[in-house]
Gaussian input, Z-matrix of N, CA and C with variables (Angstrom, degrees):
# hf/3-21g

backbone

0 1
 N
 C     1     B1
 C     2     B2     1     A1
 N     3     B3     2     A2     1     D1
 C     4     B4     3     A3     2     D2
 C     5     B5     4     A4     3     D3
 N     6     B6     5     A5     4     D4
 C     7     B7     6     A6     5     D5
 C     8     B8     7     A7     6     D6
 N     9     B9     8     A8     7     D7
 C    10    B10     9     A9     8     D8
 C    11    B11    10    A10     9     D9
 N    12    B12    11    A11    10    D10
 C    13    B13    12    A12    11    D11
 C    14    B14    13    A13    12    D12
 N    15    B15    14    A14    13    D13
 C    16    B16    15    A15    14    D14
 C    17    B17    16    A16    15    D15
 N    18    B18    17    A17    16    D16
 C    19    B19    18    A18    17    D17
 C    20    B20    19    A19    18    D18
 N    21    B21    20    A20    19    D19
 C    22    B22    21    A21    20    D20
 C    23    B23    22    A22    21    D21
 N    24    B24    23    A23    22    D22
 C    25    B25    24    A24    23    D23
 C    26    B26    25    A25    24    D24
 N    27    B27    26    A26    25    D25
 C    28    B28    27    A27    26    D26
 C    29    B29    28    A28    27    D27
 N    30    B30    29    A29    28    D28
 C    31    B31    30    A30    29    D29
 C    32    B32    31    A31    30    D30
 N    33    B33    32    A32    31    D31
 C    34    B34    33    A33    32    D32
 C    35    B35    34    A34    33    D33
 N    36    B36    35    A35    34    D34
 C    37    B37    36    A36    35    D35
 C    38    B38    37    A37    36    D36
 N    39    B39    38    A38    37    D37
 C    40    B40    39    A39    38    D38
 C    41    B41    40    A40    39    D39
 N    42    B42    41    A41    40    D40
 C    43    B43    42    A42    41    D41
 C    44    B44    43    A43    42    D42
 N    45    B45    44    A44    43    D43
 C    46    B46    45    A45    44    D44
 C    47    B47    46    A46    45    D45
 N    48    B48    47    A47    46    D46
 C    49    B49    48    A48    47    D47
 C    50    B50    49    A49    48    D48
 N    51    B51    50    A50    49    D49
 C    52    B52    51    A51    50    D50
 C    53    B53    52    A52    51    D51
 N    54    B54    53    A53    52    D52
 C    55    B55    54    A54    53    D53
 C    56    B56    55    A55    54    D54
 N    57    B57    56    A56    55    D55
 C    58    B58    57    A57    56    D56
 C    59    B59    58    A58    57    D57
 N    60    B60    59    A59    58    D58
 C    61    B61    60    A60    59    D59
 C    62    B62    61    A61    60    D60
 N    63    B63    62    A62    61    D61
 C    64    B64    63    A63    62    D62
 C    65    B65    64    A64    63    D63
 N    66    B66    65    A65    64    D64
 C    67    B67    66    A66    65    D65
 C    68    B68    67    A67    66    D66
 N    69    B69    68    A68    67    D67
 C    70    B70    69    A69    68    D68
 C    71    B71    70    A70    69    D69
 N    72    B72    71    A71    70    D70
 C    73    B73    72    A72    71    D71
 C    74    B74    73    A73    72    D72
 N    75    B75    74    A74    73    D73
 C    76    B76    75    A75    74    D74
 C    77    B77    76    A76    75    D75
 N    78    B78    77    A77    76    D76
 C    79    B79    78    A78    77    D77
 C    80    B80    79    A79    78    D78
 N    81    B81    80    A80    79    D79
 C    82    B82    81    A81    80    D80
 C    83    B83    82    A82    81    D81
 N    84    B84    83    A83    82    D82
 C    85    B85    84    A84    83    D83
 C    86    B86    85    A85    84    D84
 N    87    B87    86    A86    85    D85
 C    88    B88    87    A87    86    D86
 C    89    B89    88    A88    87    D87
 N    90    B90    89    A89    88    D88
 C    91    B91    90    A90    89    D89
 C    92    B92    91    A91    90    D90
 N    93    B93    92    A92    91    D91
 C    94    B94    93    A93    92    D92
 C    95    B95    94    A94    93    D93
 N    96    B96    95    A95    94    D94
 C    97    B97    96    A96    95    D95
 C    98    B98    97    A97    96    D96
 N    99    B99    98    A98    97    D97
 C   100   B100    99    A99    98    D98
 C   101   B101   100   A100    99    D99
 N   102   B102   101   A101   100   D100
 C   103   B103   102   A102   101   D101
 C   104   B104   103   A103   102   D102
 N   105   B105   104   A104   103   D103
 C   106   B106   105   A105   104   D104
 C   107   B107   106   A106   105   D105
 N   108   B108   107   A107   106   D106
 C   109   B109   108   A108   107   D107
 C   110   B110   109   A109   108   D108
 N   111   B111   110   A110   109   D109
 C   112   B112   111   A111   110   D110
 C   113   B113   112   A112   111   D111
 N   114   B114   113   A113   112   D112
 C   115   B115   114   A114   113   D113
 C   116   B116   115   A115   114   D114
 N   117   B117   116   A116   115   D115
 C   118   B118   117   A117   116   D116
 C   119   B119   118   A118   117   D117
 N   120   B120   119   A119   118   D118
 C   121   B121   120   A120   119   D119
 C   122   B122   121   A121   120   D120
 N   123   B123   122   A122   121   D121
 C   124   B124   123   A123   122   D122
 C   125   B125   124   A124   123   D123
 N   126   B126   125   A125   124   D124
 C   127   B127   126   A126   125   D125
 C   128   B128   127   A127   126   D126
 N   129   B129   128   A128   127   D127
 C   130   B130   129   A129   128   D128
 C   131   B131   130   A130   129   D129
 N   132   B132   131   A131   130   D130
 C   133   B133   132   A132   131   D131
 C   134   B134   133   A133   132   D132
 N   135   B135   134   A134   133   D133
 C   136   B136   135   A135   134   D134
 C   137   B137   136   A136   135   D135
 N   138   B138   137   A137   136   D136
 C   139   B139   138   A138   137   D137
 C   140   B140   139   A139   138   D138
 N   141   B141   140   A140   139   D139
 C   142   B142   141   A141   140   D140
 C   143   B143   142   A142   141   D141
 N   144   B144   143   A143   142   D142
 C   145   B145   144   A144   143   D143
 C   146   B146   145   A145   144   D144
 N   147   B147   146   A146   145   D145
 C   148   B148   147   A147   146   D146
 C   149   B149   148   A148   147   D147
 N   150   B150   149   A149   148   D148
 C   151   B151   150   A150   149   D149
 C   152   B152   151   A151   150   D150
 N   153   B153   152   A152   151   D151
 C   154   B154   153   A153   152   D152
 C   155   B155   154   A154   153   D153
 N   156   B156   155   A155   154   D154
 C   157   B157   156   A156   155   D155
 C   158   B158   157   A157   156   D156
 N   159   B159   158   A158   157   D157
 C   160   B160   159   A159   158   D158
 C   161   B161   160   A160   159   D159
 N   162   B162   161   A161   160   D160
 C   163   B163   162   A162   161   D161
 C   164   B164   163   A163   162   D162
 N   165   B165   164   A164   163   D163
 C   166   B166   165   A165   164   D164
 C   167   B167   166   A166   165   D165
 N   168   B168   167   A167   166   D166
 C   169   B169   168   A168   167   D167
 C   170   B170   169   A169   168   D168
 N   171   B171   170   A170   169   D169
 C   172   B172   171   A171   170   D170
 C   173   B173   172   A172   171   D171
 N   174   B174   173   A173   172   D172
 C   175   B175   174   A174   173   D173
 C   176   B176   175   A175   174   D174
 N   177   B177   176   A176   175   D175
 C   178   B178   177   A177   176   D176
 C   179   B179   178   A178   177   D177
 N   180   B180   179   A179   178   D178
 C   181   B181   180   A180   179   D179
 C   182   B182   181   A181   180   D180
 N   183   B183   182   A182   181   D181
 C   184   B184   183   A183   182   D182
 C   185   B185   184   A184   183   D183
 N   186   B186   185   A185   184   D184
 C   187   B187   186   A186   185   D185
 C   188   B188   187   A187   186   D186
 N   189   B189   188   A188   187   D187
 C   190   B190   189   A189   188   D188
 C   191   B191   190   A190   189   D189
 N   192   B192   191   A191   190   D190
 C   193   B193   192   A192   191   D191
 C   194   B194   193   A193   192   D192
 N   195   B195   194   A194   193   D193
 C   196   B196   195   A195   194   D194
 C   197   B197   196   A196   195   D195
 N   198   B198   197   A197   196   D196
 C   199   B199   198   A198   197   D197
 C   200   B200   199   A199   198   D198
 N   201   B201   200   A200   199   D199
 C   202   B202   201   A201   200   D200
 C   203   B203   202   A202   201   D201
 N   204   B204   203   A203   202   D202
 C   205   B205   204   A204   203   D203
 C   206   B206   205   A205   204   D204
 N   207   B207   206   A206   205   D205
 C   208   B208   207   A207   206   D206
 C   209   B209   208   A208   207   D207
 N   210   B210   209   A209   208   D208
 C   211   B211   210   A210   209   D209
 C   212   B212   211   A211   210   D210
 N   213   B213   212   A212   211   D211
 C   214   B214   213   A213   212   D212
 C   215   B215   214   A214   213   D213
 N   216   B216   215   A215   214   D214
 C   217   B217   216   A216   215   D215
 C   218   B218   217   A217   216   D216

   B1=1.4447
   B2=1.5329
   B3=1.3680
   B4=1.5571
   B5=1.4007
   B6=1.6489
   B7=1.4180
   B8=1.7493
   B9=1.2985
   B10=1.6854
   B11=1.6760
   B12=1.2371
   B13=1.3924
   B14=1.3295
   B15=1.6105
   B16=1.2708
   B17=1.4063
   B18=1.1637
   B19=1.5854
   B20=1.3428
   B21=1.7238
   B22=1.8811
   B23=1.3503
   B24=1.7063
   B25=1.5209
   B26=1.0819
   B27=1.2534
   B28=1.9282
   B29=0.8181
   B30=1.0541
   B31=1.8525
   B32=1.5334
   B33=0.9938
   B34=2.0064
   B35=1.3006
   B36=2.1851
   B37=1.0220
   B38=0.9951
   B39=1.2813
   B40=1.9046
   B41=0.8423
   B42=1.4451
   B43=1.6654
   B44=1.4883
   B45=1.6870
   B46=1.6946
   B47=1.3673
   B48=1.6159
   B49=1.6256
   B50=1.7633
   B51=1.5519
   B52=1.3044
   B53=1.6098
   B54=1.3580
   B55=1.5306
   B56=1.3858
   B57=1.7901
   B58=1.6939
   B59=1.0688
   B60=1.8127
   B61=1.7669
   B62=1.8866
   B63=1.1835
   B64=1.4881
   B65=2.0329
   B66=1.0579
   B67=1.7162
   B68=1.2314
   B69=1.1265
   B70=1.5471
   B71=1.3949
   B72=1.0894
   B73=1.4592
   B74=1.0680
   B75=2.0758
   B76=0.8276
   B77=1.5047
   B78=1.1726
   B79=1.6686
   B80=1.3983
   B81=0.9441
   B82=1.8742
   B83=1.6175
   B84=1.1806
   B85=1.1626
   B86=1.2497
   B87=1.6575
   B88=1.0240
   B89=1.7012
   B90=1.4898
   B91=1.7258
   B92=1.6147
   B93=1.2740
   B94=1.4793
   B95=1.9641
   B96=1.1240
   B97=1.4859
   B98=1.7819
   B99=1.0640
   B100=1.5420
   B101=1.6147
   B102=0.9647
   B103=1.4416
   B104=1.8666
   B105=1.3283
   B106=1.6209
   B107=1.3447
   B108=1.3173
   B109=1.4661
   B110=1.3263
   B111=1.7004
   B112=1.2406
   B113=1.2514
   B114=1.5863
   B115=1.3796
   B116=1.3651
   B117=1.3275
   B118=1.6178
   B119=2.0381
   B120=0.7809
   B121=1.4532
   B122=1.5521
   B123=1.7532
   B124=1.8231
   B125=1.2466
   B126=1.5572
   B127=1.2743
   B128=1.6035
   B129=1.5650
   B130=1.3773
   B131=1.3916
   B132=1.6545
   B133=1.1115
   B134=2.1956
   B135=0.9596
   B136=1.4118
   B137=1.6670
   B138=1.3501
   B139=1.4649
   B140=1.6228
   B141=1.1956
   B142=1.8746
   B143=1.2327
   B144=0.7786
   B145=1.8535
   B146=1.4711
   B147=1.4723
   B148=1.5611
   B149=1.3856
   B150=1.4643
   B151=0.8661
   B152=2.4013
   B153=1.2609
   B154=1.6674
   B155=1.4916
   B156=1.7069
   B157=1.3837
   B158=1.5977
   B159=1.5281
   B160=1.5046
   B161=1.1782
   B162=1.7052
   B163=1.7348
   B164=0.6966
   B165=1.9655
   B166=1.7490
   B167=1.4090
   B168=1.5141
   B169=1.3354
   B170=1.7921
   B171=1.6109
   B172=1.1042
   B173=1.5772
   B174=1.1226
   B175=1.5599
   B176=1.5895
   B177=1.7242
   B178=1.4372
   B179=1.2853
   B180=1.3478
   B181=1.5454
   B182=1.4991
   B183=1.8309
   B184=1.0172
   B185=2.0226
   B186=1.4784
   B187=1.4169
   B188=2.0764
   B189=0.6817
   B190=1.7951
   B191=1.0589
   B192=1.4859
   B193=1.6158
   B194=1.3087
   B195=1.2978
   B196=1.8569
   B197=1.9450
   B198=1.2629
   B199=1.4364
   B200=1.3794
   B201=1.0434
   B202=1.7519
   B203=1.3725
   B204=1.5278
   B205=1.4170
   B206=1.7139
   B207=1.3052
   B208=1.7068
   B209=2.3045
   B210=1.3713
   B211=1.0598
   B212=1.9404
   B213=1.4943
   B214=1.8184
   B215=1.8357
   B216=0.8378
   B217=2.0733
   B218=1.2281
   A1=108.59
   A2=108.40
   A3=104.47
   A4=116.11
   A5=122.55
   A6=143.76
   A7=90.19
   A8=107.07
   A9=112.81
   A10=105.21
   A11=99.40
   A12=129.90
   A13=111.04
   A14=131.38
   A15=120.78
   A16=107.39
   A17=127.79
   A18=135.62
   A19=125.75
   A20=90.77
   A21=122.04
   A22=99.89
   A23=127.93
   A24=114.00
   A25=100.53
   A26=119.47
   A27=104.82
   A28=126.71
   A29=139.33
   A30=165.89
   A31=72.38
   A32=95.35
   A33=114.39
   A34=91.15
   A35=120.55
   A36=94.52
   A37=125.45
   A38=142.50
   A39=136.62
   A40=114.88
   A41=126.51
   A42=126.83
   A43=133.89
   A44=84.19
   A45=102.43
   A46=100.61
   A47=114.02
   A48=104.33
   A49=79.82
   A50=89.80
   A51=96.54
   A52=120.71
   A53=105.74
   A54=120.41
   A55=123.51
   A56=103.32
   A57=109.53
   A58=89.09
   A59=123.90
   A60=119.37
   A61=111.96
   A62=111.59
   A63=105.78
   A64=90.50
   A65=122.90
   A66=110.30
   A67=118.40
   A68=118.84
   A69=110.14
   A70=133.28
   A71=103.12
   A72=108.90
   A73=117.92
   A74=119.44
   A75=143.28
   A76=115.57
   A77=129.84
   A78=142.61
   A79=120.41
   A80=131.80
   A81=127.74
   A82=110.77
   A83=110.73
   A84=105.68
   A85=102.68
   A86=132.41
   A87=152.86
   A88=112.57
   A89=100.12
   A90=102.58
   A91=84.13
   A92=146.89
   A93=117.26
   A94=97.88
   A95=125.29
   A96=136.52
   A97=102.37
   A98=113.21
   A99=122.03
   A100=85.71
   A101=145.40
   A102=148.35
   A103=96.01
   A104=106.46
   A105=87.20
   A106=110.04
   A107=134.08
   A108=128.31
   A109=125.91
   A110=116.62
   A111=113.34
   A112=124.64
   A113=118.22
   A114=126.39
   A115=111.96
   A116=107.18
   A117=117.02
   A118=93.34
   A119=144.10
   A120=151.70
   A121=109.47
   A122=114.89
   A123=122.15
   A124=94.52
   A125=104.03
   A126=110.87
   A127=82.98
   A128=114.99
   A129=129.64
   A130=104.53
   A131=118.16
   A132=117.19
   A133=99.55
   A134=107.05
   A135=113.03
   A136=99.05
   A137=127.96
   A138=123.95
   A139=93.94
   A140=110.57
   A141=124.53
   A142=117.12
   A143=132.85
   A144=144.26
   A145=88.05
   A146=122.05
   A147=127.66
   A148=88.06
   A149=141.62
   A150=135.93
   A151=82.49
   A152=101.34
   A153=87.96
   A154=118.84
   A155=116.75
   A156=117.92
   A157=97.96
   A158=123.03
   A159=113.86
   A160=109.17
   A161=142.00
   A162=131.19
   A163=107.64
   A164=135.57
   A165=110.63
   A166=115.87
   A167=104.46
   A168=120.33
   A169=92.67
   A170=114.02
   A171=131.21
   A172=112.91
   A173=145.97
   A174=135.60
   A175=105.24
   A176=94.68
   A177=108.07
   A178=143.57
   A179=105.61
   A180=125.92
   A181=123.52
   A182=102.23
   A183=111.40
   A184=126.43
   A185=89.43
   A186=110.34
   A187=125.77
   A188=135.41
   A189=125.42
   A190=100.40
   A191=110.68
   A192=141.57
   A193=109.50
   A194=110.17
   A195=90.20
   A196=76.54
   A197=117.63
   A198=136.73
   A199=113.83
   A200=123.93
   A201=114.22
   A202=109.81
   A203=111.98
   A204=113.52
   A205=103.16
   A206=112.43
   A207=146.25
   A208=88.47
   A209=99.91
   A210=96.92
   A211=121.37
   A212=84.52
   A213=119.18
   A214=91.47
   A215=120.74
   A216=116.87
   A217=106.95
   D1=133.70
   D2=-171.34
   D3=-59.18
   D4=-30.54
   D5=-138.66
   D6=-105.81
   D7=98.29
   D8=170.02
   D9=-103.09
   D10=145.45
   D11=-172.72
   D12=-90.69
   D13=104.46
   D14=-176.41
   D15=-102.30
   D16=28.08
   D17=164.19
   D18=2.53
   D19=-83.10
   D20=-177.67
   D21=-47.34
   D22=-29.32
   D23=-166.49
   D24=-93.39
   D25=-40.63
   D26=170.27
   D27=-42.21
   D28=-37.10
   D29=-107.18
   D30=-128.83
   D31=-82.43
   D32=-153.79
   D33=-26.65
   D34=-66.08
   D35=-163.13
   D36=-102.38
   D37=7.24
   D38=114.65
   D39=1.85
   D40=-54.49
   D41=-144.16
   D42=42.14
   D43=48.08
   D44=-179.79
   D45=-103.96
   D46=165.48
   D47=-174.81
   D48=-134.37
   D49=158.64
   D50=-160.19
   D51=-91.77
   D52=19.47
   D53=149.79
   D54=-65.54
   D55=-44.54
   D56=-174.03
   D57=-74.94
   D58=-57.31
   D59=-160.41
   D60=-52.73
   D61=-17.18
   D62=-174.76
   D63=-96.64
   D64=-46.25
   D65=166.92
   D66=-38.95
   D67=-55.28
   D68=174.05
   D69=-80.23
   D70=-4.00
   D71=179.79
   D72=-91.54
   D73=-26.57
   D74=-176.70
   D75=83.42
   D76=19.44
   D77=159.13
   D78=-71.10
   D79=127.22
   D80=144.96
   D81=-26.91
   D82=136.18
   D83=-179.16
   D84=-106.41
   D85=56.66
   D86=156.07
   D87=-120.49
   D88=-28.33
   D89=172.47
   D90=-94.93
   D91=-28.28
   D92=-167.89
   D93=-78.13
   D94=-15.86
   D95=179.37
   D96=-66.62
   D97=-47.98
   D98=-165.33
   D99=-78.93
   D100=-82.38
   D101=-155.20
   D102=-55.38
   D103=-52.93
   D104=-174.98
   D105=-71.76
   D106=-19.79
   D107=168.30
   D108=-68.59
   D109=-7.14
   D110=-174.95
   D111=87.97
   D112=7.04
   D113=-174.69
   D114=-118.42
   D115=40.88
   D116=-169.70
   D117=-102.53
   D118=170.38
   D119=170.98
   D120=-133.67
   D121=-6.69
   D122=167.82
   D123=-155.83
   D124=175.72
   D125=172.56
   D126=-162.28
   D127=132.48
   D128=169.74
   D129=-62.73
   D130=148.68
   D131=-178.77
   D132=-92.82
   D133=-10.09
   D134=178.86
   D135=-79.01
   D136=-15.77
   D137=-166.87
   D138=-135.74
   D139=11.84
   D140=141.05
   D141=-96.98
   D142=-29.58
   D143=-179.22
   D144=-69.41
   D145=-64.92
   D146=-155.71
   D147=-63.01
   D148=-74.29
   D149=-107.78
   D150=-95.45
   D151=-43.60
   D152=179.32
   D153=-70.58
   D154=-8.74
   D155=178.00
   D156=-69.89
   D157=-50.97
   D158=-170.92
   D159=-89.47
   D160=8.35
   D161=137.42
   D162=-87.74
   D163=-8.45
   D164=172.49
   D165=62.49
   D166=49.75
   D167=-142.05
   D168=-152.86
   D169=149.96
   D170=-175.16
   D171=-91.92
   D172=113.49
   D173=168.57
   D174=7.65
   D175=-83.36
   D176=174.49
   D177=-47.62
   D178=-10.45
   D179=163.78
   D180=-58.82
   D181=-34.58
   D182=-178.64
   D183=-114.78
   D184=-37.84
   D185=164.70
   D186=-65.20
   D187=123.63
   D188=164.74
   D189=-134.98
   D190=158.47
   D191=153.07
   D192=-78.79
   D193=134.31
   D194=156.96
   D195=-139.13
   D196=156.93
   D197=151.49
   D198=-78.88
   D199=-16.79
   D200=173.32
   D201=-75.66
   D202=-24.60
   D203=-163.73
   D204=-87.15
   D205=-16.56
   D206=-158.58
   D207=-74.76
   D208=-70.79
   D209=-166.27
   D210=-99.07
   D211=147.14
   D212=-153.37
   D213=-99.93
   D214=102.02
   D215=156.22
   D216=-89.39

């Protein structure tokens, strides 16, 4: 999937752990596990809002494109 999840580095430098970050956001921290691993296939923009309001953090801070990741041979 082209769309990599840079989660863990926000986190990292927050120094939030992703028990509290899924408490406040109000997620399972089994769906906040799937999204920071990259094994999400959506992500609500209402549980994007939450999640960059408590890193204080830009979409793009956390979200990227890459096209290498895009294409399958």
């Amino acid at each position: 999937m082209p769309i990599i999840v840079n989660l863990d580095v926000m986190m990292a430098k927050r120094k939030i752990s992703a028990g509290e970050l899924a408490e406040r956001v109000g997620i399972t921290p089994a769906n906040l596990s799937i999204l920071k691993n990259n094994k999400a296939k959506a992500v609500r923009f209402s549980t994007l809002e939450a999640i960059c309001r408590e890193l204080h953090c830009q979409p793009g801070d956390i979200l990227e494109f890459s096209e290498e990741e895009g294409i399958h041979l």
